[in-house]
N, C-alpha and C positions, 0 to 999 in steps of 0.2 A: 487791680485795685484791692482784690482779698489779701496780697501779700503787703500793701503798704500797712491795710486795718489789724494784722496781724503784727506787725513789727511796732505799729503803736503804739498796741494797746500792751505789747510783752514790753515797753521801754514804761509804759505810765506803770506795770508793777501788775497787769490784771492777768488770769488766766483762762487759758478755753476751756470752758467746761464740759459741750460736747456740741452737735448739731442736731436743729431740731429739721427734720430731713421733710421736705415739702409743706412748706409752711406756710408761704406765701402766693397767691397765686398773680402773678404779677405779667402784664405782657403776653398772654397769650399762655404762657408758660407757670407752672410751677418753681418755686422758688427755695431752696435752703438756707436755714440761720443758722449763725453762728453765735453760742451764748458766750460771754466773758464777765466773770465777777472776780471781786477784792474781799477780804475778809477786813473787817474795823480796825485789825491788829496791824493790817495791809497798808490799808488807806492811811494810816497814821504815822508811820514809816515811810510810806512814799510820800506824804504830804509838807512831811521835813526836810525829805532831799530833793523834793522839787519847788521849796519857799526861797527864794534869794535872800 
């Protein structure tokens, strides 16, 4: 599943910006995020080539 959120979110234009390492505690378990932002100049640009 991490590698589909990864190919998705690299095709909508965002990037990883790092991991926030046990973050979540989820299940028994602790959990890892993954952070992904766009800058405005980003968003603007991909907003055009992903408008039909």
């Amino acid at each position: 599943m991490a590698s589909r959120i990864r190919r998705l979110t690299a095709a909508a234009g965002m990037v990883e910006e790092g991991t926030i390492r046990e973050h979540i505690f989820k299940a028994g378990r602790w959990r890892d995020s993954v952070v992904h932002a766009m800058l405005d100049r980003e968003w603007a640009a991909a907003s055009k080539r992903l408008t039909p």
